[in-house]
HTML snippet that shows the backbone in 3Dmol.js (N, CA, C, O; Angstrom):
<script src="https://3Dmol.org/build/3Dmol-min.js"></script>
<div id="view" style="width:600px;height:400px;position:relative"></div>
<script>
const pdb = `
ATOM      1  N   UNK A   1     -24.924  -5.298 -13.937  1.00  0.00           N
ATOM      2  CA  UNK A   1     -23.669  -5.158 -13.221  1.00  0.00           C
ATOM      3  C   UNK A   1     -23.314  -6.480 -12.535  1.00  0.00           C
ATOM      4  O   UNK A   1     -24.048  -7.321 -12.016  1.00  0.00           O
ATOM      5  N   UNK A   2     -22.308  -6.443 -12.643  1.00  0.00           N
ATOM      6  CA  UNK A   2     -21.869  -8.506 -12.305  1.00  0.00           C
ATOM      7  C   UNK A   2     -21.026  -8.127 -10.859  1.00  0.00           C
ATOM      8  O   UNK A   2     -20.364  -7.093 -10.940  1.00  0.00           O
ATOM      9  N   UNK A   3     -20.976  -8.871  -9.507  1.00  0.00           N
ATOM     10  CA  UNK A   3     -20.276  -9.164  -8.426  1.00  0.00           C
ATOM     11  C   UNK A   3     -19.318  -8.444  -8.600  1.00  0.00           C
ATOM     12  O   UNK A   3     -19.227  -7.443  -7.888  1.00  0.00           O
ATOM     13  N   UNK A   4     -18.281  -8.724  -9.613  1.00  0.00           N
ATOM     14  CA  UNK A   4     -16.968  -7.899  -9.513  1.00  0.00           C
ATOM     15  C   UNK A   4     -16.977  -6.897  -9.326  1.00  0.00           C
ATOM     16  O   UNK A   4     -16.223  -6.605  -8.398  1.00  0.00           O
ATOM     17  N   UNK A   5     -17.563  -5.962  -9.818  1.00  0.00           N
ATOM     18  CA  UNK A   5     -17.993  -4.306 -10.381  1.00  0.00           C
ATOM     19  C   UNK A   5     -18.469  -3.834  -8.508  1.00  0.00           C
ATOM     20  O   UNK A   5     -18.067  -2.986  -7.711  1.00  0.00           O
ATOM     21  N   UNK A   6     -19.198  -4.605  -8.488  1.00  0.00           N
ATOM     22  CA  UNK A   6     -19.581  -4.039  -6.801  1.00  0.00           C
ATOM     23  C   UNK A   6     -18.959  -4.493  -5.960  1.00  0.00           C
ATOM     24  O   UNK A   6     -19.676  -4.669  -4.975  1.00  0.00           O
ATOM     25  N   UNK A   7     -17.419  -4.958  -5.716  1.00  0.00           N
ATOM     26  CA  UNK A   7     -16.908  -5.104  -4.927  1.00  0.00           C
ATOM     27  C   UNK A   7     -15.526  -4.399  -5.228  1.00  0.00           C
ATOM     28  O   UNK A   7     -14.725  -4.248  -4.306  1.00  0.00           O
ATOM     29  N   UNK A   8     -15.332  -4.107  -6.090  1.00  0.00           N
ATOM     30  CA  UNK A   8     -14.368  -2.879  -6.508  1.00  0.00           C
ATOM     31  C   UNK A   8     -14.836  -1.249  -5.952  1.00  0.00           C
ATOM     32  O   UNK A   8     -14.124  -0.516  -5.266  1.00  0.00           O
ATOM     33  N   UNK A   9     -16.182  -0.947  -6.442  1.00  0.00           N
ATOM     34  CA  UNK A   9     -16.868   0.226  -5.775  1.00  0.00           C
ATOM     35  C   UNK A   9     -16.719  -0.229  -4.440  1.00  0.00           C
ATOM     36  O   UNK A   9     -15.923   0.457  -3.799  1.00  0.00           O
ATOM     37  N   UNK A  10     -17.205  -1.119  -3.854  1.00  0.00           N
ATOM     38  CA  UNK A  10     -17.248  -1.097  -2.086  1.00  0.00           C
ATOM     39  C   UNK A  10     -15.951  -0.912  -1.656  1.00  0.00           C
ATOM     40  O   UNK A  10     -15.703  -0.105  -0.761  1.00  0.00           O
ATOM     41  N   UNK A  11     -14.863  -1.751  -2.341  1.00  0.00           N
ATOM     42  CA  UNK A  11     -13.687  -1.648  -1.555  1.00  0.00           C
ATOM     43  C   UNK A  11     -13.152  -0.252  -2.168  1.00  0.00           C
ATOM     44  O   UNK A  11     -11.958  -0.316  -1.875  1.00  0.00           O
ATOM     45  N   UNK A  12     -13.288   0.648  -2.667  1.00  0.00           N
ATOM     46  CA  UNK A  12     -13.013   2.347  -2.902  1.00  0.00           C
ATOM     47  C   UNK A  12     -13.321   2.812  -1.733  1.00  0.00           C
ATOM     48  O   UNK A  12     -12.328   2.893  -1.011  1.00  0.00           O
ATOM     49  N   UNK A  13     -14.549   3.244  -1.115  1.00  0.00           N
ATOM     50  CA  UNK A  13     -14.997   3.963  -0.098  1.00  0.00           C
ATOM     51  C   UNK A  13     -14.423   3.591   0.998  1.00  0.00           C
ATOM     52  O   UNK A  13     -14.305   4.507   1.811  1.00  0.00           O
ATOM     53  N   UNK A  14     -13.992   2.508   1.345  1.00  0.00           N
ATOM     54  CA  UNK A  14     -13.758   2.086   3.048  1.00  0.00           C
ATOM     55  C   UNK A  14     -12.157   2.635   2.569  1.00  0.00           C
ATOM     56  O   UNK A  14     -11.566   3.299   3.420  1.00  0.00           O
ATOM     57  N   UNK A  15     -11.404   2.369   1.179  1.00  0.00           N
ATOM     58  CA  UNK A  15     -10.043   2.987   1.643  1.00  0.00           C
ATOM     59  C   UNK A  15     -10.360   4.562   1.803  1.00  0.00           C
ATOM     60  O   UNK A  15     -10.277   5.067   2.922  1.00  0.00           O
ATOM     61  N   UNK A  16     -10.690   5.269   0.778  1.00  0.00           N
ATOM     62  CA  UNK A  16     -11.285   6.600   1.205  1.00  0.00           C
ATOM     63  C   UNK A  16     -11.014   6.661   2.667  1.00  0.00           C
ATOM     64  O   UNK A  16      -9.885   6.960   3.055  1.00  0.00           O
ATOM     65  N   UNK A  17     -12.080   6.370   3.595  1.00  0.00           N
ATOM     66  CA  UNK A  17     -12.079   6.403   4.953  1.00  0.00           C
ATOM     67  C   UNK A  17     -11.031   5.751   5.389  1.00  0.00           C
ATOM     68  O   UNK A  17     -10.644   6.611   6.180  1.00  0.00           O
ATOM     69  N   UNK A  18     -10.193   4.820   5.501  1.00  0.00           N
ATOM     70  CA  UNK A  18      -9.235   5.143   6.092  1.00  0.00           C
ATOM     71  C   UNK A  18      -8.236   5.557   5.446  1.00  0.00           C
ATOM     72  O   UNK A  18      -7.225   5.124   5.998  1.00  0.00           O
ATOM     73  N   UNK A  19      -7.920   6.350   4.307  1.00  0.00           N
ATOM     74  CA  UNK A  19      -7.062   7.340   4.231  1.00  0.00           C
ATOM     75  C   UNK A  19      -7.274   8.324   5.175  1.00  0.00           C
ATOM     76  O   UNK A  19      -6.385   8.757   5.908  1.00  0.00           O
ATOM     77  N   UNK A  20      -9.019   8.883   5.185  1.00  0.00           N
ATOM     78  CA  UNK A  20      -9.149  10.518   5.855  1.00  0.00           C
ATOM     79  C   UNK A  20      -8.974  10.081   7.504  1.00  0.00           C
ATOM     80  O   UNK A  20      -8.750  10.979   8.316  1.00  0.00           O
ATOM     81  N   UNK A  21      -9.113   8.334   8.061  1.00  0.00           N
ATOM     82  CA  UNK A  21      -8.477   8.398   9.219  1.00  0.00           C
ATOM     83  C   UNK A  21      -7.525   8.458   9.651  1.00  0.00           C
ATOM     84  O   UNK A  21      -7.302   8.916  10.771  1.00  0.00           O
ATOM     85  N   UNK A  22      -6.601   7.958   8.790  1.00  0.00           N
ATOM     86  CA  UNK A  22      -4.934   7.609   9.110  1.00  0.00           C
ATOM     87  C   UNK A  22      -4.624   9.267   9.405  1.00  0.00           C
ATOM     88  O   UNK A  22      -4.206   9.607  10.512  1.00  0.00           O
ATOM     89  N   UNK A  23      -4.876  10.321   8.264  1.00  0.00           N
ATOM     90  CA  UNK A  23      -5.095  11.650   7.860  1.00  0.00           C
ATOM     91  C   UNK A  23      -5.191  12.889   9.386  1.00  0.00           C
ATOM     92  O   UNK A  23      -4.628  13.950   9.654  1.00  0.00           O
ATOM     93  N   UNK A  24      -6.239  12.001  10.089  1.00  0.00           N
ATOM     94  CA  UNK A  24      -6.782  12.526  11.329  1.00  0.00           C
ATOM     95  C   UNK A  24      -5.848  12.432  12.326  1.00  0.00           C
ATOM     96  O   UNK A  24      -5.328  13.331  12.987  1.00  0.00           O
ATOM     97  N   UNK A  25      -5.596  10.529  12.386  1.00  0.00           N
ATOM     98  CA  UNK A  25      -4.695  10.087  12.924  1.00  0.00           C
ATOM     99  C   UNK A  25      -3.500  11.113  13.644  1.00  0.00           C
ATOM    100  O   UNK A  25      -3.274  11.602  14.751  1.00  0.00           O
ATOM    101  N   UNK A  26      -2.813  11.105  12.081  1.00  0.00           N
ATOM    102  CA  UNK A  26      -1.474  11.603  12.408  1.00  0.00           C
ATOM    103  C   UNK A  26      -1.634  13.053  12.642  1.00  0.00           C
ATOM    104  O   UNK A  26      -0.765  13.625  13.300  1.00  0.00           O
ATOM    105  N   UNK A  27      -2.734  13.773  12.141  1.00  0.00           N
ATOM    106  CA  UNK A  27      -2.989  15.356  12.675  1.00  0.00           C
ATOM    107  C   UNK A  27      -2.938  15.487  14.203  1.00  0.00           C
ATOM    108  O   UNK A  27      -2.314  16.318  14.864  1.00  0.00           O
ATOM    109  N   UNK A  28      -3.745  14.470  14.630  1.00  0.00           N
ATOM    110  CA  UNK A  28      -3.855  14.661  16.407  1.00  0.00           C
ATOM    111  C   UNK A  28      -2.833  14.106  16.809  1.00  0.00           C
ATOM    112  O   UNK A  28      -2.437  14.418  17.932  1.00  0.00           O
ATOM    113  N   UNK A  29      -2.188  13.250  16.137  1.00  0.00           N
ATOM    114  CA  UNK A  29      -0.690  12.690  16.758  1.00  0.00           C
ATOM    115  C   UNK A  29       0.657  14.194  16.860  1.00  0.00           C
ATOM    116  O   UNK A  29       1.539  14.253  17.717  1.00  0.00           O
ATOM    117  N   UNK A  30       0.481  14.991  15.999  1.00  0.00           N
ATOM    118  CA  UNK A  30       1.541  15.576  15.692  1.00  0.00           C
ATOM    119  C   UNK A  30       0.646  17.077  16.860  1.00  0.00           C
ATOM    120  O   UNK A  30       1.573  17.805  17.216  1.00  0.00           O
ATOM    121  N   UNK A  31      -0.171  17.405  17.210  1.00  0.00           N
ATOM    122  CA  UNK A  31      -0.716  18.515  17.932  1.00  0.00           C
ATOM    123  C   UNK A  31      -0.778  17.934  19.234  1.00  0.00           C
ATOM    124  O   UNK A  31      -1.169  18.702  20.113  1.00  0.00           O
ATOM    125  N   UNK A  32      -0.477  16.720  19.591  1.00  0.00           N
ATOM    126  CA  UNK A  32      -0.475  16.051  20.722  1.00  0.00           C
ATOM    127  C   UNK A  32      -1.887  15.685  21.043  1.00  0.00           C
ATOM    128  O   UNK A  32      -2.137  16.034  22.197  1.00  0.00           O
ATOM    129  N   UNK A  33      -2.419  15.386  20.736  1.00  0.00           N
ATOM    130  CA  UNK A  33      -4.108  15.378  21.150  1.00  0.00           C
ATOM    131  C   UNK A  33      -4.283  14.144  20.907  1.00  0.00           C
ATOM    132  O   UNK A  33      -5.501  14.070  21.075  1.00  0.00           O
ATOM    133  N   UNK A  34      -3.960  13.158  20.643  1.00  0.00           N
ATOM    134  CA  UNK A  34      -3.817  11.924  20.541  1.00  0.00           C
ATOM    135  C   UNK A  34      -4.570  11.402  20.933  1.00  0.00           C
ATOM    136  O   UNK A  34      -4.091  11.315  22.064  1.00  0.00           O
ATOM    137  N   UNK A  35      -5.575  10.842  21.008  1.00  0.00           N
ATOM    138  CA  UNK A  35      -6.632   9.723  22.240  1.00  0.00           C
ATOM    139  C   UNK A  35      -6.280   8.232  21.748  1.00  0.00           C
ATOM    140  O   UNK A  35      -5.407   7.947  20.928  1.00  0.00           O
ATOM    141  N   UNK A  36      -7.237   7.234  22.493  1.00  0.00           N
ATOM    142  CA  UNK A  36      -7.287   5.832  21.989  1.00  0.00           C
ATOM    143  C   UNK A  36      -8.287   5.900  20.631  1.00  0.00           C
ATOM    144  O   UNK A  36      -7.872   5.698  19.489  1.00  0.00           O
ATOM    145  N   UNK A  37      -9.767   6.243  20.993  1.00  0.00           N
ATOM    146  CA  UNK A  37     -10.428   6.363  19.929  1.00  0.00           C
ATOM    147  C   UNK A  37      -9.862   7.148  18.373  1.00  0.00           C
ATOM    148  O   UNK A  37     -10.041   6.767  17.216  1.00  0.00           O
ATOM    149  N   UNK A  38      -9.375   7.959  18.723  1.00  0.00           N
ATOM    150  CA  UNK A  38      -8.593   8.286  17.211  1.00  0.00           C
ATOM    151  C   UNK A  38      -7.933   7.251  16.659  1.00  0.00           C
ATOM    152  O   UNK A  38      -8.261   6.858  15.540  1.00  0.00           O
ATOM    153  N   UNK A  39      -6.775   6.581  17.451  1.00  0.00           N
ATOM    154  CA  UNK A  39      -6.117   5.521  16.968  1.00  0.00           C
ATOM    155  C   UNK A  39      -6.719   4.469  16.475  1.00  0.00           C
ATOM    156  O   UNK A  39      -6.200   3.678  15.687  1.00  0.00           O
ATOM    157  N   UNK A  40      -8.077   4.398  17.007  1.00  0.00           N
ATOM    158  CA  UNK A  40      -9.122   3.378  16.520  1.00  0.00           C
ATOM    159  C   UNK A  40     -10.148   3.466  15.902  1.00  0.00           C
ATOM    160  O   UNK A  40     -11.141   2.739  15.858  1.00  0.00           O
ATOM    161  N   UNK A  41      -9.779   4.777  15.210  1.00  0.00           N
ATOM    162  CA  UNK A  41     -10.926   5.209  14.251  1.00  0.00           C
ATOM    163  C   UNK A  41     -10.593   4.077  12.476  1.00  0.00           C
ATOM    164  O   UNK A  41     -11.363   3.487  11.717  1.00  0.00           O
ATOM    165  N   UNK A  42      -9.279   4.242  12.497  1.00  0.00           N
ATOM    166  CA  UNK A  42      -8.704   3.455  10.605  1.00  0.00           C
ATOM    167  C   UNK A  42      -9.687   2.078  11.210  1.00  0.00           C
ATOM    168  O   UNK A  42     -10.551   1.697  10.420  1.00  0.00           O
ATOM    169  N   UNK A  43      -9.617   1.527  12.200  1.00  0.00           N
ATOM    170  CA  UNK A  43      -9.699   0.134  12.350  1.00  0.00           C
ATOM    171  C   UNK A  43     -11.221  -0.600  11.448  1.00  0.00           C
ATOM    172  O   UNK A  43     -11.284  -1.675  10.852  1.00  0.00           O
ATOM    173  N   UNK A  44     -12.137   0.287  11.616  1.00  0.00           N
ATOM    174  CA  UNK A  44     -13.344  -0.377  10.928  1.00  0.00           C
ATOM    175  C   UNK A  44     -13.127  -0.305   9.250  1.00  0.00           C
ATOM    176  O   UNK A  44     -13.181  -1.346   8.595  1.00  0.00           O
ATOM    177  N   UNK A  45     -12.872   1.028   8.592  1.00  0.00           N
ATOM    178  CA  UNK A  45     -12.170   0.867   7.639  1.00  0.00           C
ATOM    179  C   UNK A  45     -11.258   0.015   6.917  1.00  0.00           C
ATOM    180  O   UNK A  45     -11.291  -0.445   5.776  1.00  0.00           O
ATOM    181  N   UNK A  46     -10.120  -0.117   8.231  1.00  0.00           N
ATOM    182  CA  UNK A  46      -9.415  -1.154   7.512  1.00  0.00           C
ATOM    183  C   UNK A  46     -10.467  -2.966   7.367  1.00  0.00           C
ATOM    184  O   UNK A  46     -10.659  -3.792   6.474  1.00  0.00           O
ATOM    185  N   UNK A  47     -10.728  -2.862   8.294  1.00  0.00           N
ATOM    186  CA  UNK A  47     -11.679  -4.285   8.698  1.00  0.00           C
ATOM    187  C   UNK A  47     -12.430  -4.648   7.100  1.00  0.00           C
ATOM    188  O   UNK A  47     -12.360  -5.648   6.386  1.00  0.00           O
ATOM    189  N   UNK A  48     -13.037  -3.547   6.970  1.00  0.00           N
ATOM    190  CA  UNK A  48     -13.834  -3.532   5.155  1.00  0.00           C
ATOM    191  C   UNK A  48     -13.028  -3.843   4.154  1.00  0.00           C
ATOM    192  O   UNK A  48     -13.409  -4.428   3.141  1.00  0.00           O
ATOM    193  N   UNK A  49     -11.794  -3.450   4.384  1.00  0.00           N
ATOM    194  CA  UNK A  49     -10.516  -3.215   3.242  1.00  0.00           C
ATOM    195  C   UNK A  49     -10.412  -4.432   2.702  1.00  0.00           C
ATOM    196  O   UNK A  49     -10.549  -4.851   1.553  1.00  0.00           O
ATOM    197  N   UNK A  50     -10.025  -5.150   4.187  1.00  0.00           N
ATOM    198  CA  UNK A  50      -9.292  -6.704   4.378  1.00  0.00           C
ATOM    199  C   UNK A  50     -10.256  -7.611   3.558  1.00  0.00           C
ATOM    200  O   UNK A  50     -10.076  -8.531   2.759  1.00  0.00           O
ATOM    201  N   UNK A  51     -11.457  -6.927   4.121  1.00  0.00           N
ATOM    202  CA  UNK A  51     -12.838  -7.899   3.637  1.00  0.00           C
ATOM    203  C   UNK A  51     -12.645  -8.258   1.954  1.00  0.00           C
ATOM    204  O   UNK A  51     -12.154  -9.224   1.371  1.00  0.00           O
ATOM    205  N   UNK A  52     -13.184  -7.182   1.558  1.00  0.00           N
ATOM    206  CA  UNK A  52     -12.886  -7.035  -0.164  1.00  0.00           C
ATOM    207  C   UNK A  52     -12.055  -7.690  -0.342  1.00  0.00           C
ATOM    208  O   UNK A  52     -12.209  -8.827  -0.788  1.00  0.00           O
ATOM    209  N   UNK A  53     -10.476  -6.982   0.062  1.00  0.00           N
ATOM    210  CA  UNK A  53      -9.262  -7.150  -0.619  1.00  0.00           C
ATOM    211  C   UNK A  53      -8.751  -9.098  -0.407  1.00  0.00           C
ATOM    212  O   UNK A  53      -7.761  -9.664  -0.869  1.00  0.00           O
ATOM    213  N   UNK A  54      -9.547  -9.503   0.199  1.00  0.00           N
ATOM    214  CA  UNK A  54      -9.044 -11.076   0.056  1.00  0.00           C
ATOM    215  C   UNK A  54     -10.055 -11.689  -1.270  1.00  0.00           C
ATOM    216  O   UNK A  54      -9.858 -12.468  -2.203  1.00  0.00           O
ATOM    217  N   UNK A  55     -10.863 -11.126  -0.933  1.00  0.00           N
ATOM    218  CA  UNK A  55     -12.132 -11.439  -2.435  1.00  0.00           C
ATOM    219  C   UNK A  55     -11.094 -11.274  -3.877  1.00  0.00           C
ATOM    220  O   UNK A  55     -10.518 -12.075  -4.613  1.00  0.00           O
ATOM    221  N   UNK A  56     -11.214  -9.846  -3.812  1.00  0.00           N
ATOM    222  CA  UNK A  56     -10.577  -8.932  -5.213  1.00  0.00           C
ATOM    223  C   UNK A  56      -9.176  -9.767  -5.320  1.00  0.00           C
ATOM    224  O   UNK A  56      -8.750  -9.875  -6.470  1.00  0.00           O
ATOM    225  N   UNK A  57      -8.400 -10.373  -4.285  1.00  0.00           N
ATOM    226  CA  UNK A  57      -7.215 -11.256  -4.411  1.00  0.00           C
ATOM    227  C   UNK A  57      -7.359 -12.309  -4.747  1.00  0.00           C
ATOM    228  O   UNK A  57      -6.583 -12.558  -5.669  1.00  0.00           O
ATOM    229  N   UNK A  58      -8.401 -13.698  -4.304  1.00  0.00           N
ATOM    230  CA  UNK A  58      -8.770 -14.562  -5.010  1.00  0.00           C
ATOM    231  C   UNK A  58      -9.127 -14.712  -6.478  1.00  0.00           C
ATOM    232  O   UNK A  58      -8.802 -15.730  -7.088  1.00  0.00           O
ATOM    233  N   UNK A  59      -9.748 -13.781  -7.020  1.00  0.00           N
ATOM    234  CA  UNK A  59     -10.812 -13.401  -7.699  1.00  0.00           C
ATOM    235  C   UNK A  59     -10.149 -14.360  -9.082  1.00  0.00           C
ATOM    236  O   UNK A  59     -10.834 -15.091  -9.798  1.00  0.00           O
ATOM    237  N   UNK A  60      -8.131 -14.048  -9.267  1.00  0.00           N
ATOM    238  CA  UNK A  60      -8.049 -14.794 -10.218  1.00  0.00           C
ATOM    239  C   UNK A  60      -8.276 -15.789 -10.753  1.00  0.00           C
ATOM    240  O   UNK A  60      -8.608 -16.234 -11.851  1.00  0.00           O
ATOM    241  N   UNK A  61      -7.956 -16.188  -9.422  1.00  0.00           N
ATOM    242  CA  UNK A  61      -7.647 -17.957  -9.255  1.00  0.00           C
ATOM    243  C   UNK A  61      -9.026 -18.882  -9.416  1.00  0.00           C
ATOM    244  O   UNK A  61      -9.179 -20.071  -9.696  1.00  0.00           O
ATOM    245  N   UNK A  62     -10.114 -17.626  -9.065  1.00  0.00           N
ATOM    246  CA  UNK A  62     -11.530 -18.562  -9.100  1.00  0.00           C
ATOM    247  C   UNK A  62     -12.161 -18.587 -10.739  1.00  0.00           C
ATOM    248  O   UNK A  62     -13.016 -19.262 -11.312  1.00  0.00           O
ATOM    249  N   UNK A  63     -11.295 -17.532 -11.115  1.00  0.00           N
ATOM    250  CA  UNK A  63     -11.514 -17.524 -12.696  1.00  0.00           C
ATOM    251  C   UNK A  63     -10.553 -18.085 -13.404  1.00  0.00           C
ATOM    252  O   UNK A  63     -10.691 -17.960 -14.621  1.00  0.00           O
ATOM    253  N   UNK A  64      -9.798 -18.555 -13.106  1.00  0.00           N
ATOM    254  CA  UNK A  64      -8.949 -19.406 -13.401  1.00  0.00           C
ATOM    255  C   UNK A  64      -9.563 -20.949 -13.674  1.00  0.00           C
ATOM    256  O   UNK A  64      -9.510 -21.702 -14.646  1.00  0.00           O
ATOM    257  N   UNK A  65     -10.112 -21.038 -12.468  1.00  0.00           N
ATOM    258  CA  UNK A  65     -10.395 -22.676 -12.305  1.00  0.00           C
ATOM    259  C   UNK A  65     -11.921 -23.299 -12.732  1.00  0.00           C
ATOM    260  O   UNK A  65     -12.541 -24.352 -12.582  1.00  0.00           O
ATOM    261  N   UNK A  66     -12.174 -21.659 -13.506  1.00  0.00           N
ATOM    262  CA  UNK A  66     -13.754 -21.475 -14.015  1.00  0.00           C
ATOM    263  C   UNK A  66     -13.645 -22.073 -15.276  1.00  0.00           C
ATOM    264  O   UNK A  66     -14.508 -22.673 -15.916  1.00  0.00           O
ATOM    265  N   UNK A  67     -12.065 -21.753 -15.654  1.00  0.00           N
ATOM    266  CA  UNK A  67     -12.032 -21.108 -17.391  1.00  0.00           C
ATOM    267  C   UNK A  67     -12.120 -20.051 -18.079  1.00  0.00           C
ATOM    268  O   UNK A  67     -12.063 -19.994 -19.308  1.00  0.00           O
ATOM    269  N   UNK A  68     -12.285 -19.021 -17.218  1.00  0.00           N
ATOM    270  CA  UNK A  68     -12.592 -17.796 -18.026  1.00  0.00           C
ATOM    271  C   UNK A  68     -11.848 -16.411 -16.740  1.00  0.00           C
ATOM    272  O   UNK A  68     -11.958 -16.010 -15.582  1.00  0.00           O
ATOM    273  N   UNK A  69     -11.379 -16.264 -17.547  1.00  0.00           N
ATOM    274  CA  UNK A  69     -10.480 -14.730 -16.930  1.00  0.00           C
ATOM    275  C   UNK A  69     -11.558 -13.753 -16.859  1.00  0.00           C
ATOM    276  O   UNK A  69     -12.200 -13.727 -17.910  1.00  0.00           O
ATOM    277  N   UNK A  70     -11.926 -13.027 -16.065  1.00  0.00           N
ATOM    278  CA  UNK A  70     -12.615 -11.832 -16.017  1.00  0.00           C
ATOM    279  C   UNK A  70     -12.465 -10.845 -15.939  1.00  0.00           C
ATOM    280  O   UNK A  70     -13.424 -10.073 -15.935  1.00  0.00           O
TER     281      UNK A  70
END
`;
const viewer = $3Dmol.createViewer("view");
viewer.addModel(pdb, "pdb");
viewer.setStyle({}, {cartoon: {color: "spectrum"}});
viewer.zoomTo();
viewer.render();
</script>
């Protein structure tokens, strides 16, 4: 299994989680129950997202300048 492959699986699960936070989110937003920590539950999730998703965004360009598309 080559780098790419496991950073596609990693960045799946953290959106997962913050889908089911955003999910939570807006449940306690709309019943009024709202806290800070809810609102700051997506945040580690997203934090992972960002992580990957600048990788998985480069990814062309470094295969690009390799020679070889992946």
């Amino acid at each position: 299994m080559n780098w790419n492959h496991w950073f596609r699986q990693i960045h799946r699960w953290p959106s997962v989680a913050f889908t089911a936070a955003v999910t939570v989110d807006i449940i306690a937003a709309l019943q009024g129950k709202s806290t800070v920590w809810v609102g700051l539950l997506a945040r580690l999730p997203l934090c992972l997202l960002m992580l990957t998703d600048l990788y998985l965004f480069l990814l062309p360009d470094a295969a690009r300048r390799r020679g070889r598309w992946e």
